[in-house]
C-alpha positions in Angstrom: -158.1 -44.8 -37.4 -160.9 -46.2 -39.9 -162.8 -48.1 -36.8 -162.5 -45.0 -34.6 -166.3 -44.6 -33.5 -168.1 -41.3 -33.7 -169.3 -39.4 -30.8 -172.5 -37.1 -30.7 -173.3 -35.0 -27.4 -176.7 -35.4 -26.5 -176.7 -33.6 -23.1 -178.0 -30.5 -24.4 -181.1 -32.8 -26.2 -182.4 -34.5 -24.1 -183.2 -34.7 -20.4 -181.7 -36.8 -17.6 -183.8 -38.4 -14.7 -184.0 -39.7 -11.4 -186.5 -41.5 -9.9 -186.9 -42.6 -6.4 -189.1 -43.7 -4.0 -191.2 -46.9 -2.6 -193.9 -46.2 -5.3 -191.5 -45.7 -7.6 -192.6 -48.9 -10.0 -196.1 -48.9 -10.0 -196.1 -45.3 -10.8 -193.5 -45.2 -13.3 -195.5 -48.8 -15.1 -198.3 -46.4 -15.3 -197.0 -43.6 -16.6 -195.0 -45.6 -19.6 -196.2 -47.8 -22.4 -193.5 -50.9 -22.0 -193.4 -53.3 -19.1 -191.2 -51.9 -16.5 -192.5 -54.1 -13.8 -189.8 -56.9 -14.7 -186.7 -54.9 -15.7 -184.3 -55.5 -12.9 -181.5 -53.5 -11.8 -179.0 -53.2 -14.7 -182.1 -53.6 -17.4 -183.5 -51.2 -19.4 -186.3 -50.5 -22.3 -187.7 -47.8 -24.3 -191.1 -46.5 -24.1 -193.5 -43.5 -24.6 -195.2 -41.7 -22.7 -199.3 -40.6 -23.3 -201.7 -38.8 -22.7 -205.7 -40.1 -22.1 -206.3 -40.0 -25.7 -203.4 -42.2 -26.2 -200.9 -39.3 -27.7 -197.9 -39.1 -26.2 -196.3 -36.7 -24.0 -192.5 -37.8 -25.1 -190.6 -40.6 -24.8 -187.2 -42.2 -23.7 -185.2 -44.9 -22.0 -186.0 -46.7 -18.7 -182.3 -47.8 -16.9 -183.3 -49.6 -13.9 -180.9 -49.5 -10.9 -180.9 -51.2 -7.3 -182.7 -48.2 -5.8 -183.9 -46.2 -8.9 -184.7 -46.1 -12.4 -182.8 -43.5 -14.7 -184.7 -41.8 -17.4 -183.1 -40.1 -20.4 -186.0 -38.4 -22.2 -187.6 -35.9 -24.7 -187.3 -32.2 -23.1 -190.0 -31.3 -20.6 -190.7 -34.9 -18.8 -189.8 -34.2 -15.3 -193.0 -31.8 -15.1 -195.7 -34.0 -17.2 -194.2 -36.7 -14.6 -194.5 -34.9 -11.4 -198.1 -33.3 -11.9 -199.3 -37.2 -11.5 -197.5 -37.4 -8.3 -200.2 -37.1 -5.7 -199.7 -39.3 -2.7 -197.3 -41.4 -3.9 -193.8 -42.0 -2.5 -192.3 -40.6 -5.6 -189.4 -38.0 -6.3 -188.1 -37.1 -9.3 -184.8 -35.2 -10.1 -183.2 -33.8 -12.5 -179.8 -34.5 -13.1 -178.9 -33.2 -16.2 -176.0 -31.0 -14.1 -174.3 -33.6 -13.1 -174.8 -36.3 -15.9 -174.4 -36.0 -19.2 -175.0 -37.9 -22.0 -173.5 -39.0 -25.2 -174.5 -41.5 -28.6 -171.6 -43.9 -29.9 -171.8 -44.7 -33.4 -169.7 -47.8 -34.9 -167.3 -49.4 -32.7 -169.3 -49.6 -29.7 -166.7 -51.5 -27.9 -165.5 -48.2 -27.2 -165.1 -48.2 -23.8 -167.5 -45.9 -21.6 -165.6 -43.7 -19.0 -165.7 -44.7 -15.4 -169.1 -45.0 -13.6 -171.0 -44.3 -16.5 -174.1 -46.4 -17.8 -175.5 -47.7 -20.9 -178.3 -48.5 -23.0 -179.1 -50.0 -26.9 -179.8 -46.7 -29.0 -181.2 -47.4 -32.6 -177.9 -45.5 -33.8 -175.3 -47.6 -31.1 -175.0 -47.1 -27.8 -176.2 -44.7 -25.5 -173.9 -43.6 -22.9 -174.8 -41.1 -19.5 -172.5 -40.2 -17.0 -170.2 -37.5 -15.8 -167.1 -37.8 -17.2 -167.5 -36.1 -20.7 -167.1 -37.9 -23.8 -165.4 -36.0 -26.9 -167.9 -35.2 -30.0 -166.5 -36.4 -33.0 -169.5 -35.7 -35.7 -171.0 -32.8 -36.2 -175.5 -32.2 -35.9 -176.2 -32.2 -39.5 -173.8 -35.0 -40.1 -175.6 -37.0 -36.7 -179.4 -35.4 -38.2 -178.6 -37.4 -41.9 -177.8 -40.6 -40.5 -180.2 -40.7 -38.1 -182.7 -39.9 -41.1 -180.8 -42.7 -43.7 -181.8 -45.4 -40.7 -185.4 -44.0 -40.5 -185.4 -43.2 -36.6 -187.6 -40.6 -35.8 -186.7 -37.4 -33.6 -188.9 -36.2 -30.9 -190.4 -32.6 -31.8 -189.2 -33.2 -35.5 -191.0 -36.4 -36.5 -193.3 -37.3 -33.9 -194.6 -34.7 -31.1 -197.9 -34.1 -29.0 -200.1 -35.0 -31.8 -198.6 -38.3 -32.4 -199.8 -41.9 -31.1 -196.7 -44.0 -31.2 -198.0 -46.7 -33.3 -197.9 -43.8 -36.0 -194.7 -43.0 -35.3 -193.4 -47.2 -36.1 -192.5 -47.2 -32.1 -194.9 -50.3 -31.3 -192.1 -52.6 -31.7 -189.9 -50.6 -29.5 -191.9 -48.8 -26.9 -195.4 -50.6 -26.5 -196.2 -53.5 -24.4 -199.7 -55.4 -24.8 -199.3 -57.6 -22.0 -198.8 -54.8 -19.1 -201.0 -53.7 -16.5 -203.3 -50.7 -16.9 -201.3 -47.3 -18.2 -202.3 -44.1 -19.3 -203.5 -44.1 -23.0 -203.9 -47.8 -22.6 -207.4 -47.8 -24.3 -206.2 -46.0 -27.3 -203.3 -48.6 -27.9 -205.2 -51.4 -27.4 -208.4 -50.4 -29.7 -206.0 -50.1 -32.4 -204.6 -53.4 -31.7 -207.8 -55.1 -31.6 -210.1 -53.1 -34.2 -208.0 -52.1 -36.7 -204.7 -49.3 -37.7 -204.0 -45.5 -37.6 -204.9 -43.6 -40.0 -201.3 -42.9 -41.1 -198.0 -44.0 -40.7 -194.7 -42.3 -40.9 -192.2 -43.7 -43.5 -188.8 -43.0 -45.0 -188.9 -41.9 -48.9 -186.2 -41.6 -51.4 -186.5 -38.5 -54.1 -186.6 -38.8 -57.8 -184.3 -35.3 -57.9 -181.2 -32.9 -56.1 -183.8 -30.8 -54.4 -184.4 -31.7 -50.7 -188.1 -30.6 -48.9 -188.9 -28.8 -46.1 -190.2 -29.5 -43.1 -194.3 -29.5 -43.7 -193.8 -29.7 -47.6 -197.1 -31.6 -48.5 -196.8 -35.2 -50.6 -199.5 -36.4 -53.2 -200.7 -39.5 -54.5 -202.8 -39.6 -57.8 -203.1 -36.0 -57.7 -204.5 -36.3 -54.0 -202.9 -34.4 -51.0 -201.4 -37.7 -49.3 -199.5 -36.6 -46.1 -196.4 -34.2 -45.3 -192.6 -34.3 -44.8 -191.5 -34.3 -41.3 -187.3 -34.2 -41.9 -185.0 -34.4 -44.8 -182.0 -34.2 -46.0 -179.2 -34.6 -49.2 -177.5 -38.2 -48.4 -174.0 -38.2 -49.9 -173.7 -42.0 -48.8 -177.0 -42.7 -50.9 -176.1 -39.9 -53.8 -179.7 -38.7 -53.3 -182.4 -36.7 -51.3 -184.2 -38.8 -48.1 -186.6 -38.0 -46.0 -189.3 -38.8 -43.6 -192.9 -38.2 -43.6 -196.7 -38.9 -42.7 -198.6 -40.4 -45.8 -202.1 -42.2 -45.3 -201.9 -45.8 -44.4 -202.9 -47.4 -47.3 -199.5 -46.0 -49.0 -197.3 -47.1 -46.5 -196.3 -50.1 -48.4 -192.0 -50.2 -49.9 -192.2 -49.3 -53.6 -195.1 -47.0 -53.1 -194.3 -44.1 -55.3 -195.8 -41.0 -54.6 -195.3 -37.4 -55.6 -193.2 -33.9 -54.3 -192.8 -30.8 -55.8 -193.4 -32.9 -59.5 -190.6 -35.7 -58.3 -191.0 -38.8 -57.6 -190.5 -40.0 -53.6 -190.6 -43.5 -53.8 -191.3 -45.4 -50.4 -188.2 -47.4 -49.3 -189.6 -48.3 -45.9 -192.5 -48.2 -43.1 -190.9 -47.2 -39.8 -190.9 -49.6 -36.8 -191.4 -52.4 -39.8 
């Protein structure tokens, strides 16, 4: 059928956690960048996760519950989490076994098998539970569209180096009217005193050839930034991709240069 929605498996991507615990709020609100502190049970929000010097450590979905939140995440949270645990009454487990999860794209009125739980993903709706789901589209065909909407990938577009206002998550992820968190200084010093030094945005290329992962970009002759994913869209009948470029050139219609072909800005992510 034309409105039959696709299906991506994302069990294998990203991670799946439980948190529990009296302390499980106040440690979780200060561990995350959005305000947790409000969500009630059936809520949820997206945040990210930094270090002291305000670069983040991953990043994911918060699903509150009556008696727990539930994380779905970048690889690798459960231990950044759990080395913070000192005295609180916190536990964390994993339960990726038991839960997997899956990305609906179009007709999210799809309905989500029995018991399961869902979220707003920039793509459609996220779904985790333990009933599988049937994938219907294929990784490159999931990695272009995600690319043609400009939503960055954890480890692809945005990793340990990154502060998320870099990455256009500010919107999304960042709260400026919570409690103290870690990286909290970082976030807000940008916010009061100024911007990052560059931002990542979606270009479209002048040509057939796609770049590669680290290919630099120019302006005026001038090394400007780098390419963090591309791709060939068939939708769009030419190249896309993402990448880092200073700030002052993350403005639509920027035109800049790769490989002797024009990438022309089409839009700052998060904006």
């Amino acid at each position: 059928m034309a409105n039959e929605p696709l299906i991506a498996d994302l069990s294998a991507l990203r991670n799946r956690l439980r948190v529990t615990g009296a302390d499980r709020v106040e440690f979780l609100h200060g561990q995350c960048t959005n305000d947790i502190k409000h969500l009630r049970a059936g809520d949820n929000c997206y945040a990210a996760f930094l270090n002291a010097k305000g670069k983040m450590r991953g990043e994911g979905h918060i699903l509150c519950q009556s008696d727990a939140f539930l994380l779905e995440t970048s690889l690798g949270m459960a231990q950044s989490l759990e080395k913070f645990i000192i005295t609180e009454d916190v536990m964390i487990e994993d339960v990726g076994a038991t839960l997997g999860e899956w990305l609906v794209i179009g007709d999210i009125t799809t309905s989500a098998p029995a018991g399961a739980v869902t979220f707003p993903h920039p793509l459609g709706l996220g779904v985790i539970g333990a009933r599988g789901m049937k994938e219907t589209i294929n990784p490159d065909a999931l990695e272009m569209m995600r690319i043609e909407v400009a939503v960055p990938r954890w480890g692809v577009d945005m990793d340990e180096s990154t502060i998320p206002n870099e990455a256009g998550l500010e919107k999304r992820a960042i709260s400026y009217d919570k409690g103290c968190y870690i990286g909290q200084e970082t976030i807000a010093r940008i916010k009061t005193y100024g911007h990052v030094n560059r931002r990542l945005v979606q270009m479209a290329l002048s040509g057939r050839g796609v770049p590669t992962r680290g290919d630099k970009i120019f302006a005026g002759g001038r090394e400007a930034g780098w390419v963090t994913s591309a791709g060939f869209s068939s939708r769009l009948g030419k190249p896309l991709a993402l990448g880092y470029v200073r700030h002052e050139l993350a403005a639509t219609g920027a035109t800049l240069q790769w490989n002797n072909e024009t990438a022309e800005v089409l839009r700052v992510c998060g904006e």
